[in-house]
SELUMLUM-597882 format. One record per residue: residue number from 1; x, y, z of N, C-alpha, C, O in turn. Coordinates in Angstrom, 3 decimals, m for minus. Layout:
<NUM, <X, Y, Z>, <X, Y, Z>, <X, Y, Z>, <X, Y, Z>>
...
END
This chain:
<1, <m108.088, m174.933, m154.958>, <m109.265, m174.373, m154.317>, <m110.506, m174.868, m155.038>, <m110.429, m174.837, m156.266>>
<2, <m111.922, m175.433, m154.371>, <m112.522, m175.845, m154.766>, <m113.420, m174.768, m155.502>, <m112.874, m173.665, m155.492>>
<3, <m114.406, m174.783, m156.010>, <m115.508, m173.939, m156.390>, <m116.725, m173.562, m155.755>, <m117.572, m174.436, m155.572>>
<4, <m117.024, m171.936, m155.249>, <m117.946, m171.834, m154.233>, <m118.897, m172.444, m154.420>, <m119.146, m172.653, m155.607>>
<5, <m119.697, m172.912, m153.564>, <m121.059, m173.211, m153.663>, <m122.085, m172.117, m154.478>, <m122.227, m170.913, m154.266>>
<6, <m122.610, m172.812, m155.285>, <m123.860, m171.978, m155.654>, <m125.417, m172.161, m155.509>, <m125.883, m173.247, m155.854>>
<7, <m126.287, m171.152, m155.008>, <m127.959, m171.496, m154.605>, <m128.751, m170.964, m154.913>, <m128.499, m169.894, m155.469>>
<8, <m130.210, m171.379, m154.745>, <m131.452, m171.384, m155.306>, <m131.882, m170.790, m153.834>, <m131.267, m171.369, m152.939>>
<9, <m132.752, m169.816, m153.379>, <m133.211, m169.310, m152.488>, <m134.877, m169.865, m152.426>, <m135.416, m169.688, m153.518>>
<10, <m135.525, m170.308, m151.698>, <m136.923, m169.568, m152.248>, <m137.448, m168.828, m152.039>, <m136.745, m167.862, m151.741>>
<11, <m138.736, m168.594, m151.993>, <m139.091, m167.443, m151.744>, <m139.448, m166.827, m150.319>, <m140.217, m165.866, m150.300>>
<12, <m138.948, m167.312, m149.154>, <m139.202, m167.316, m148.057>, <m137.814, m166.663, m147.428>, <m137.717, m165.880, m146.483>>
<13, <m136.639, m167.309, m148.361>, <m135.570, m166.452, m147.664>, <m134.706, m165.485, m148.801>, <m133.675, m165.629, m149.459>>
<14, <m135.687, m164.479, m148.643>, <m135.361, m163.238, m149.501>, <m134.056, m162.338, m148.767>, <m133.051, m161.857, m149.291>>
<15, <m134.391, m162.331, m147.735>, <m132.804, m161.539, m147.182>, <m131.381, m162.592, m147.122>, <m130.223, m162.229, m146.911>>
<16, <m131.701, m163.492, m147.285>, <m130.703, m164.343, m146.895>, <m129.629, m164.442, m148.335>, <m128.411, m164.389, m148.508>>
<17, <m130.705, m164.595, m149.116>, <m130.300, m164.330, m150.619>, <m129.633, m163.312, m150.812>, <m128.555, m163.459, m151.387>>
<18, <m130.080, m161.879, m150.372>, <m129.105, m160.813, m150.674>, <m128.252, m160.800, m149.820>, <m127.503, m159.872, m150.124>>
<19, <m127.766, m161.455, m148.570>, <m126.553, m161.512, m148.371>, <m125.658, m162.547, m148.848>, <m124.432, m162.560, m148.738>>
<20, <m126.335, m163.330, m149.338>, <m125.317, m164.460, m149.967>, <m124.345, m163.646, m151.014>, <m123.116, m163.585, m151.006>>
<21, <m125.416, m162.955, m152.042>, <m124.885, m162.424, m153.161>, <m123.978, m161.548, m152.910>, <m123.040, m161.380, m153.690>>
<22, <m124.159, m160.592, m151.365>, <m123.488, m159.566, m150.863>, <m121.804, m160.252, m150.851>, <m120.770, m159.690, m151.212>>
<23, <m121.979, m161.583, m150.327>, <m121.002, m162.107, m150.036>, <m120.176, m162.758, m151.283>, <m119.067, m163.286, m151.363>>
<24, <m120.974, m162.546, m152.003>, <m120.491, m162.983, m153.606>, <m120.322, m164.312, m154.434>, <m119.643, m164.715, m155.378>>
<25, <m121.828, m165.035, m153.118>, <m122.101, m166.311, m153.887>, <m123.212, m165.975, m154.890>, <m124.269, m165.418, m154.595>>
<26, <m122.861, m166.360, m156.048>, <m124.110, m166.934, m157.181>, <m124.836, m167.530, m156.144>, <m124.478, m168.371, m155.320>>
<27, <m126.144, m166.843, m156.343>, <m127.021, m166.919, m155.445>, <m128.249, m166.502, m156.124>, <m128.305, m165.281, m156.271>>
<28, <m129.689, m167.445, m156.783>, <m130.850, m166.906, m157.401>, <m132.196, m166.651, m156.626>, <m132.031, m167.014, m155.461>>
<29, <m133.093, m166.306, m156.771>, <m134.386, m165.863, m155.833>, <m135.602, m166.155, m156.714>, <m135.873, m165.634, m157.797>>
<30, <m136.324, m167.147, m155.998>, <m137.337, m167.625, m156.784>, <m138.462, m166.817, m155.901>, <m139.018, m167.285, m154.908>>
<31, <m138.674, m165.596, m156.421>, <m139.912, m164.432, m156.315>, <m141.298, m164.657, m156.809>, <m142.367, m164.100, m156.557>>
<32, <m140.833, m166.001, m157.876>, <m142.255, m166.007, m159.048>, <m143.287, m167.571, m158.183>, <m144.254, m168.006, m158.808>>
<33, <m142.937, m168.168, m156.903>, <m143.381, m169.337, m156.789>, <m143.629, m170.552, m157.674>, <m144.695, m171.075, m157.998>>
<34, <m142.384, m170.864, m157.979>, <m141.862, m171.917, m159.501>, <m142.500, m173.129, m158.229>, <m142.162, m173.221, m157.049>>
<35, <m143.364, m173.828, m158.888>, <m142.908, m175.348, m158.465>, <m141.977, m176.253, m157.695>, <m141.152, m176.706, m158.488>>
<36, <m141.788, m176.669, m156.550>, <m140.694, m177.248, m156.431>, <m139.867, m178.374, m157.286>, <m138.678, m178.624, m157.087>>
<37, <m140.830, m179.123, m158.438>, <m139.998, m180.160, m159.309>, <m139.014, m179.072, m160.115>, <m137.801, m179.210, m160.273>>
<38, <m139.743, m178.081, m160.532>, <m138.330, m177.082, m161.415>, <m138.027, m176.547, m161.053>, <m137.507, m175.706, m161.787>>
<39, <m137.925, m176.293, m159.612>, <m136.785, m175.457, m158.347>, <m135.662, m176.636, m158.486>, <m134.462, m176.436, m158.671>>
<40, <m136.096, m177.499, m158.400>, <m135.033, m178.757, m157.739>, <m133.925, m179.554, m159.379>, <m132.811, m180.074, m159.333>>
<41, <m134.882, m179.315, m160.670>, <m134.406, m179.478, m161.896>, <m133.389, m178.656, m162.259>, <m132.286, m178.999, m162.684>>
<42, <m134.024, m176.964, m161.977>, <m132.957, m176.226, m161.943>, <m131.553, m176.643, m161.624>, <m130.555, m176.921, m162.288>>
<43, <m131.890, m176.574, m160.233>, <m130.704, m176.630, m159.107>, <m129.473, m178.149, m159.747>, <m128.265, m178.234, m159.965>>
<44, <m130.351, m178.853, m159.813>, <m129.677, m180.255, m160.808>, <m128.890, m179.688, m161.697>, <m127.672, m179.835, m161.595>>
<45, <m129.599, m178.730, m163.013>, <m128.966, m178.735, m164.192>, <m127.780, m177.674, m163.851>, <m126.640, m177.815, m164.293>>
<46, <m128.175, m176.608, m163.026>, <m127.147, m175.701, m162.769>, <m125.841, m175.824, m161.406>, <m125.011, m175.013, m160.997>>
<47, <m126.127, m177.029, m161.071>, <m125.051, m177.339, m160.189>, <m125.641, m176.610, m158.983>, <m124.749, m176.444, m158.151>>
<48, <m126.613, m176.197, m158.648>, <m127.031, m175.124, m157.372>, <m127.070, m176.142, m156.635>, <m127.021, m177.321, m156.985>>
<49, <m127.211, m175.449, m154.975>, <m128.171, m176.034, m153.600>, <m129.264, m175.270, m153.462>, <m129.229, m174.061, m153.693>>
<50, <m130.392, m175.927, m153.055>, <m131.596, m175.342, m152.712>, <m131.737, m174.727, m151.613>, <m131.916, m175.459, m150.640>>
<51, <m131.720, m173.721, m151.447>, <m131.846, m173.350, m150.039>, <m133.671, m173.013, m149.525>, <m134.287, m172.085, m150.049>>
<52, <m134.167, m173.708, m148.712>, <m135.288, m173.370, m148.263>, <m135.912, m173.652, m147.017>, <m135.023, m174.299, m146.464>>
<53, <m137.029, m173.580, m146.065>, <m138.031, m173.483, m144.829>, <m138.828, m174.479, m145.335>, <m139.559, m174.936, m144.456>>
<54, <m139.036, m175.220, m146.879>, <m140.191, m175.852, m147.061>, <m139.757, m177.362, m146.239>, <m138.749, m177.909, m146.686>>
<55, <m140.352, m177.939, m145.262>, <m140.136, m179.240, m144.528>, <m140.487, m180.397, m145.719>, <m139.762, m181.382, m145.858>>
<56, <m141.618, m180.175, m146.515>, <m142.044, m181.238, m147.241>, <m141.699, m180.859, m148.945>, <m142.543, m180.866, m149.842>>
<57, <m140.379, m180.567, m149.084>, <m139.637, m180.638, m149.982>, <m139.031, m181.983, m150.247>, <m139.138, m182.475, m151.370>>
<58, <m138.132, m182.876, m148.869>, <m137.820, m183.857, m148.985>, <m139.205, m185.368, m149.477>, <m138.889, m186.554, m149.578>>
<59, <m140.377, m184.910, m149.651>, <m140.706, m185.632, m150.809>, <m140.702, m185.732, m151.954>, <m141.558, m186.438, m152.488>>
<60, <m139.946, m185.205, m152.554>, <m139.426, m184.868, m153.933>, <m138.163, m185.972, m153.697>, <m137.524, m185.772, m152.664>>
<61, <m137.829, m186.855, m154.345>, <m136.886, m187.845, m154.609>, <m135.524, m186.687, m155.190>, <m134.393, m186.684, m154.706>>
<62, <m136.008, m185.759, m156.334>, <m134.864, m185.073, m156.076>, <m134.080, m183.888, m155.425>, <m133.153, m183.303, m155.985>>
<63, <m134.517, m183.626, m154.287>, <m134.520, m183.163, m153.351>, <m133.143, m183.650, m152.479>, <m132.627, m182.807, m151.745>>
<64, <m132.602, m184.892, m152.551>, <m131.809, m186.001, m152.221>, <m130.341, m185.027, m152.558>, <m130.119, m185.084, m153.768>>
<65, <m129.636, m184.443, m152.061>, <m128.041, m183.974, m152.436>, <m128.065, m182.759, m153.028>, <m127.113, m182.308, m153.666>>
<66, <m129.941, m181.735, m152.718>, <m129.714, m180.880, m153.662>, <m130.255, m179.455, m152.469>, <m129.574, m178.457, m152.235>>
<67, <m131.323, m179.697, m152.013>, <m131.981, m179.054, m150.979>, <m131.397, m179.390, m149.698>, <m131.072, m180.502, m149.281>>
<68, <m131.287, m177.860, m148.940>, <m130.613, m177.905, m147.332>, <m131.647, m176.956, m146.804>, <m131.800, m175.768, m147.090>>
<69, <m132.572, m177.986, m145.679>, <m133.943, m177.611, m145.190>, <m133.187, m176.284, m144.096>, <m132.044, m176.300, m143.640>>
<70, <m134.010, m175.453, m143.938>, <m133.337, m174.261, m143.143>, <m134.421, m174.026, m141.933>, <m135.543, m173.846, m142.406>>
<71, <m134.387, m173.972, m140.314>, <m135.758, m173.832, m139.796>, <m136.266, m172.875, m139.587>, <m135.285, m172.134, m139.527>>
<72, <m137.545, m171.935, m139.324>, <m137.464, m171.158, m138.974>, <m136.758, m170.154, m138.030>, <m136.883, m170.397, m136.829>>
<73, <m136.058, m169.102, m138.370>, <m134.863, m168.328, m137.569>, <m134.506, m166.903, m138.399>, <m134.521, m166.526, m139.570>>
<74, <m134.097, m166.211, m136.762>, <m133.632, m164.911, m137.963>, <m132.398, m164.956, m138.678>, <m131.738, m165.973, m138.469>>
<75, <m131.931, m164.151, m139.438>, <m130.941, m164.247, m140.293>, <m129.849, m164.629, m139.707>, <m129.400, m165.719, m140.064>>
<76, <m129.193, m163.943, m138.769>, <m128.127, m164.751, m138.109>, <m127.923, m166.046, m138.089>, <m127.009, m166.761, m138.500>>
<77, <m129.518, m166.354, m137.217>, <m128.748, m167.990, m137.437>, <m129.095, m168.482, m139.114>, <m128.228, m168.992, m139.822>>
<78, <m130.276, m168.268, m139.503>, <m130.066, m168.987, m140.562>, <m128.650, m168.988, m141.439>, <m128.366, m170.028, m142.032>>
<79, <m127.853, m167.964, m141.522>, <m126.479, m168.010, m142.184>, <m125.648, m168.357, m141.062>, <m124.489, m168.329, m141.475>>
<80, <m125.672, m168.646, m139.939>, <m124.707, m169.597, m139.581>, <m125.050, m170.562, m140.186>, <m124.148, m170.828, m140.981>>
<81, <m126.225, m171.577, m140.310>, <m126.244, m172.239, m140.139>, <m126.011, m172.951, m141.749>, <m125.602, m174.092, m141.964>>
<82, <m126.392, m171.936, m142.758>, <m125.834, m172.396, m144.019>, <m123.814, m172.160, m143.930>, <m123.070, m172.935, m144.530>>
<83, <m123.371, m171.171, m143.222>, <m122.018, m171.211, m143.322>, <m121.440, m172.288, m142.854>, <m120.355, m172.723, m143.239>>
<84, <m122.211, m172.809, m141.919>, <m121.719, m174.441, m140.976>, <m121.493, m175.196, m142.073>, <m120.368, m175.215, m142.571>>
<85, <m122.462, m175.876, m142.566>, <m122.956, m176.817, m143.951>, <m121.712, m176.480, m144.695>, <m120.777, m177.281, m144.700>>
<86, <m121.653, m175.520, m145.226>, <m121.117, m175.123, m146.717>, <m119.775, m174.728, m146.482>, <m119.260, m174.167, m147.449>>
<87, <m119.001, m174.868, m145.397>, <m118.013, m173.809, m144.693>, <m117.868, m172.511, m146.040>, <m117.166, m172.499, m147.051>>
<88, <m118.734, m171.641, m145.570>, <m118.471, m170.332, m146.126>, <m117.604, m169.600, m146.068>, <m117.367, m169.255, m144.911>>
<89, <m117.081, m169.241, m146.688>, <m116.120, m167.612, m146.691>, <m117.031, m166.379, m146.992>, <m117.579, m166.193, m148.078>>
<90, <m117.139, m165.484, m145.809>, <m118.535, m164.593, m145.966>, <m117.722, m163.566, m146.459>, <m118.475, m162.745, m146.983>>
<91, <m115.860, m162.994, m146.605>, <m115.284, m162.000, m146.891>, <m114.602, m162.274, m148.333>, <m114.395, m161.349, m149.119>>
<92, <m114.356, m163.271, m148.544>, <m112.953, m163.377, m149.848>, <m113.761, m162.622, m151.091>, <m113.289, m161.758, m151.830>>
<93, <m114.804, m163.054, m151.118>, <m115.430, m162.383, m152.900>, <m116.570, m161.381, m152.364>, <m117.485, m161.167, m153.158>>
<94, <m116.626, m160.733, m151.099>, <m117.583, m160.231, m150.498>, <m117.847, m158.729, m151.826>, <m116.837, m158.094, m152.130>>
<95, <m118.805, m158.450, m152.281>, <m119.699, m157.247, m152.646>, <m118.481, m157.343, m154.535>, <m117.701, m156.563, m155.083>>
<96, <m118.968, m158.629, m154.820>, <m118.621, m158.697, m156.479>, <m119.568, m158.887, m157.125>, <m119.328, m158.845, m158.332>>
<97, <m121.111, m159.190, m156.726>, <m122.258, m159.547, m157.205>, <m123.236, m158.380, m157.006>, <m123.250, m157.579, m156.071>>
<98, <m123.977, m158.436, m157.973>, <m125.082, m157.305, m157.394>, <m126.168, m157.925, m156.260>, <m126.497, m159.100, m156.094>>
<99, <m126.449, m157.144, m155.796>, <m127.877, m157.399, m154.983>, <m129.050, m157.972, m155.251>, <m129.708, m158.813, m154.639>>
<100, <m129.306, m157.108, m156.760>, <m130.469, m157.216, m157.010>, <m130.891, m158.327, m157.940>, <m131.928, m158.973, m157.789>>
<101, <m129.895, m158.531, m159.048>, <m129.785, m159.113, m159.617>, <m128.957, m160.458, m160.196>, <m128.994, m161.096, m161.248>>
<102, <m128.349, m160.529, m159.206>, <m126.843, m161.338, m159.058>, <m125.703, m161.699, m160.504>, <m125.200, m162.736, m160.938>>
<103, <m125.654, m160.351, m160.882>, <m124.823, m160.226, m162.242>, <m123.416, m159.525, m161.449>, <m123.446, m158.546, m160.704>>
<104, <m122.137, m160.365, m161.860>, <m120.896, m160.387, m161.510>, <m120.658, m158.889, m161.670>, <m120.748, m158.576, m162.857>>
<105, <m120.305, m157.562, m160.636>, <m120.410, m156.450, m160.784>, <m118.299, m156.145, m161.682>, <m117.253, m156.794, m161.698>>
<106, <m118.698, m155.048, m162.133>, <m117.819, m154.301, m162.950>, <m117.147, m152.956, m162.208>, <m117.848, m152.016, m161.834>>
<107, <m115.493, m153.000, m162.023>, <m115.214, m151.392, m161.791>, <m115.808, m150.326, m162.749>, <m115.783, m150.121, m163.962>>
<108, <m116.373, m149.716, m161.611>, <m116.977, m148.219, m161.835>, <m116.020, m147.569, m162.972>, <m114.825, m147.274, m162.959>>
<109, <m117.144, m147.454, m164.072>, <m116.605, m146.148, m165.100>, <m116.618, m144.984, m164.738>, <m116.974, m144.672, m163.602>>
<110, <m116.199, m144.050, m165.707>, <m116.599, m142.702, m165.428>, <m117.524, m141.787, m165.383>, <m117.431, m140.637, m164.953>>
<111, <m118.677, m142.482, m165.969>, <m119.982, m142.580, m165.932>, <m120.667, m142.890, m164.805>, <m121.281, m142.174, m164.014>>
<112, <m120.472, m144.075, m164.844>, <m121.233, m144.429, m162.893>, <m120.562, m143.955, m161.712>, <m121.022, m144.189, m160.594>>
<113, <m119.615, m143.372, m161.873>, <m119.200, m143.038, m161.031>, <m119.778, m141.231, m160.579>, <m119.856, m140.669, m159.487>>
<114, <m120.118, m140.723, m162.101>, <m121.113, m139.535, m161.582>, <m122.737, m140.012, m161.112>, <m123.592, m139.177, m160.818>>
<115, <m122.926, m141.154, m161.105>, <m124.294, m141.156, m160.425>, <m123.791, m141.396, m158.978>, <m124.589, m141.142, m158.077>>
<116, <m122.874, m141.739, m158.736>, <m122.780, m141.498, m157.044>, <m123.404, m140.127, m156.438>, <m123.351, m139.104, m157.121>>
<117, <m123.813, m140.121, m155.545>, <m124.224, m138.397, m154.939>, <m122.964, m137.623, m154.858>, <m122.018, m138.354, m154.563>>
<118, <m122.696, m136.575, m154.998>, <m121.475, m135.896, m154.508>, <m121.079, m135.723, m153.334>, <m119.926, m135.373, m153.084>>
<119, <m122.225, m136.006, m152.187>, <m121.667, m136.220, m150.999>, <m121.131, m137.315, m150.370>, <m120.581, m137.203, m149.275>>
<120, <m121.240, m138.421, m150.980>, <m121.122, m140.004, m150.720>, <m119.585, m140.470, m151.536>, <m118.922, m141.469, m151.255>>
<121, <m119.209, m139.289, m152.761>, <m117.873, m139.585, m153.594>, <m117.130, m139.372, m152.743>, <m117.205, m138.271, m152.196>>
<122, <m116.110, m140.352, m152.293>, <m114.371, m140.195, m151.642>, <m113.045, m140.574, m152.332>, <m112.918, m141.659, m152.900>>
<123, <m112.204, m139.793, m152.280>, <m111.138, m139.729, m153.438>, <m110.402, m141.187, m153.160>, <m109.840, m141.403, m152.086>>
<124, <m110.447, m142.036, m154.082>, <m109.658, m143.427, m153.947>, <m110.284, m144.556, m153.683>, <m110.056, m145.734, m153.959>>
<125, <m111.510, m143.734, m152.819>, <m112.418, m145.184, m152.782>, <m113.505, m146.080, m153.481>, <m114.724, m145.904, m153.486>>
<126, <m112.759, m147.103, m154.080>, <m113.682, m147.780, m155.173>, <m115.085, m147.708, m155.211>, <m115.686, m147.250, m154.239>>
<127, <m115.728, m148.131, m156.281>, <m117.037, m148.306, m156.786>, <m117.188, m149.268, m158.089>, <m116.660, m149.308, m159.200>>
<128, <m118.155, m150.010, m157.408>, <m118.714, m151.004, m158.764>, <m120.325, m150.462, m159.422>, <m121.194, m149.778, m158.881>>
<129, <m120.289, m150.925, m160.441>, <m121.691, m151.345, m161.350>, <m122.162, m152.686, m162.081>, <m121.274, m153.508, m162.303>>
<130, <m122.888, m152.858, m162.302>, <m123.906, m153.566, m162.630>, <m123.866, m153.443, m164.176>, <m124.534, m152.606, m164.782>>
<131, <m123.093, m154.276, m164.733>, <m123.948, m154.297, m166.556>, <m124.714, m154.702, m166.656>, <m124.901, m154.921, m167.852>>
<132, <m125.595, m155.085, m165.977>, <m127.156, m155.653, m166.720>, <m127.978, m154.678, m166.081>, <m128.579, m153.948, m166.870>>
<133, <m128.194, m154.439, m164.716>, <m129.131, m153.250, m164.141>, <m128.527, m152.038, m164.170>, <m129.144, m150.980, m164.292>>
<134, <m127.607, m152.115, m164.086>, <m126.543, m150.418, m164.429>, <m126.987, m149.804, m163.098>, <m127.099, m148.581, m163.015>>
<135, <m127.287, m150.734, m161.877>, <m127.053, m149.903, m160.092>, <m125.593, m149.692, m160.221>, <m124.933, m150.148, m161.155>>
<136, <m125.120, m148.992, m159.260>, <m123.818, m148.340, m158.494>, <m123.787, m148.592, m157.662>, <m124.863, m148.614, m157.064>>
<137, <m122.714, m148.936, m157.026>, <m122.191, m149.705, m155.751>, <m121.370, m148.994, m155.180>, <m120.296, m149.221, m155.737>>
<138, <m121.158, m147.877, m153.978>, <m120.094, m147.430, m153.546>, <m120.389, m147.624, m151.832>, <m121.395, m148.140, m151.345>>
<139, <m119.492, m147.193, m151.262>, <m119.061, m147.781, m149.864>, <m119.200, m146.733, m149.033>, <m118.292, m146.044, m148.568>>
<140, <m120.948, m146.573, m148.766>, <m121.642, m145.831, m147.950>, <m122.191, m146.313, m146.716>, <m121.614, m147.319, m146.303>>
<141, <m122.991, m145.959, m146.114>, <m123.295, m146.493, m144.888>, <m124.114, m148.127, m144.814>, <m124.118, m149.047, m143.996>>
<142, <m124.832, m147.846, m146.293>, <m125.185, m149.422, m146.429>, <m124.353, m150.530, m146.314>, <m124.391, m151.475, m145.526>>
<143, <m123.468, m150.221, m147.378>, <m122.257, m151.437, m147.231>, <m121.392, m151.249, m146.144>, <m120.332, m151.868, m146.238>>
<144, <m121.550, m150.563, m145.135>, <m120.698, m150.735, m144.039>, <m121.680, m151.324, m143.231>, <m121.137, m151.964, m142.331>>
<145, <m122.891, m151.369, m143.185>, <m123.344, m152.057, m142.381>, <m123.201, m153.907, m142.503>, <m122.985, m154.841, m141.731>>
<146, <m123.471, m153.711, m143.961>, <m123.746, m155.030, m144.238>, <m122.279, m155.776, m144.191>, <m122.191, m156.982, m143.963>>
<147, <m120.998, m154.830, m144.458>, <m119.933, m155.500, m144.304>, <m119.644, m156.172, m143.037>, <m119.298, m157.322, m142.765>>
<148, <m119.969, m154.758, m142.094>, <m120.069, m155.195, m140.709>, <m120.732, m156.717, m140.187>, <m120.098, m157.444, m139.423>>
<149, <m121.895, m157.026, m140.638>, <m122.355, m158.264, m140.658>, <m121.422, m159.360, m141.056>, <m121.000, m160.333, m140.431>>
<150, <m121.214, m158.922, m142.296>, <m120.375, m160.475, m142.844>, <m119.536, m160.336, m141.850>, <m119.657, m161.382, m141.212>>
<151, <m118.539, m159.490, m141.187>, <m117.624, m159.796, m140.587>, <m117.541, m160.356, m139.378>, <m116.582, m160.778, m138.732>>
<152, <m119.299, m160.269, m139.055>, <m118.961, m160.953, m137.841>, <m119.865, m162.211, m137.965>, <m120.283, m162.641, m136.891>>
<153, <m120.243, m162.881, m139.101>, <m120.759, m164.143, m139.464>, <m119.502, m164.485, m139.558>, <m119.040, m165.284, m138.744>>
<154, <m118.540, m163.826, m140.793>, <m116.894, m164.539, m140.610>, <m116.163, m164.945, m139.530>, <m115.456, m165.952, m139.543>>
<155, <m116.314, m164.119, m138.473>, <m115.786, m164.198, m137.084>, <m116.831, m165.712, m136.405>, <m116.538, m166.774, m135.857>>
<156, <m117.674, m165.271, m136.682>, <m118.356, m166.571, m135.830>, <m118.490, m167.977, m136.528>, <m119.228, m168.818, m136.016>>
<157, <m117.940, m168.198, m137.442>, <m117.890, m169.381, m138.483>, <m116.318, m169.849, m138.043>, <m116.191, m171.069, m137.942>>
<158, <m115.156, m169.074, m137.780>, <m114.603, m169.206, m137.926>, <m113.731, m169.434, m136.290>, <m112.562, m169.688, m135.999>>
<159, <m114.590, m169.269, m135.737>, <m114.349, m169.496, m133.734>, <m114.229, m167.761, m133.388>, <m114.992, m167.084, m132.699>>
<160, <m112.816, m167.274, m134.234>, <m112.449, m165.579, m133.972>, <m112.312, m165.077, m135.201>, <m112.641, m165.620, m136.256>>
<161, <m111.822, m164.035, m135.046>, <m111.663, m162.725, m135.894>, <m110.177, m162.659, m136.208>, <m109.697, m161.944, m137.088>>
<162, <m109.487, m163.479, m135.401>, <m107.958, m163.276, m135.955>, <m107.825, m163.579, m137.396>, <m108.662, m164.181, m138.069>>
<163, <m106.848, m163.170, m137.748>, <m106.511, m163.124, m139.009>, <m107.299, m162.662, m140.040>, <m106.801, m162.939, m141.131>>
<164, <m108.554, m161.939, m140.120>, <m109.729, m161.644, m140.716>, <m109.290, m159.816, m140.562>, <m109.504, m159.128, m139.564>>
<165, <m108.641, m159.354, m141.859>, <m108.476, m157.662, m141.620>, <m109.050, m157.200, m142.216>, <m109.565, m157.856, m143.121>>
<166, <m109.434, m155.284, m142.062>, <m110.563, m154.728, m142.251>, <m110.547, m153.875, m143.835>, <m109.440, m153.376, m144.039>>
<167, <m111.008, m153.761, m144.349>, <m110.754, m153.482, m145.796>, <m111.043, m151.792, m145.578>, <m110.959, m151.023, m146.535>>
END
């Protein structure tokens, strides 16, 4: 098995980014408007793809095998259209990354697991955290929505839904 793809967002596709990560690609967010020569240096030194809307990126020579121009579109298509490119798997490592921060999440201690609300705790059903931001991750209506999504970016990347079961 090869090694997922990993990307550089900019700052234009901020949601796209948190579903990448949702989906559990190493996935970074350039919030601070870096330059494109050390967007693209980055992406070089760290093995990333650039993901961005900027058209006049490809004057950057290194831009060449590193940046995948995205056009204006809503999220749907734009993640088809990176899942096309990249053939994605939007489920296999889906919700191992944080959101916010894209640090590889940790099973829930016994600790984070009391910051869940008490109405949102269900007996058996997992929860992650965050060692670097110390968020909590449990499987509330957010992540069913957003699962819901991947599953049907998975479904549509993939022609159907067969063989794709529900966690």
């Amino acid at each position: 098995m090869s090694a997922l793809p990993r990307f550089l967002c900019d700052g234009m596709l901020g949601q796209l980014c948190r579903y990448l990560r949702a989906a559990g690609f190493d996935t970074l967010f350039d919030n601070n408007g870096e330059p494109d020569r050390d967007l693209l240096r980055q992406c070089r030194e760290q093995g990333r793809f650039f993901l961005t809307q900027d058209q006049l990126i490809i004057e950057h020579k290194a831009s060449n095998g590193v940046a995948f121009i995205l056009p204006q579109g809503d999220l749907d298509q734009l993640a088809a259209l990176v899942a096309k490119h990249f053939q994605l798997d939007w489920i296999s490592h889906a919700f191992s990354r944080c959101l916010v921060d894209n640090t590889l999440l940790l099973a829930a201690d016994a600790a984070s697991l009391q910051r869940i609300p008490p109405d949102a705790r269900k007996p058996g059903e997992s929860a992650s955290y965050c060692p670097s931001c110390a968020r909590v991750y449990w499987q509330g209506s957010h992540y069913k929505r957003m699962r819901a999504r991947l599953m049907k970016w998975q479904a549509a990347s993939t022609g159907s839904a067969h063989g794709i079961a529900e966690q």
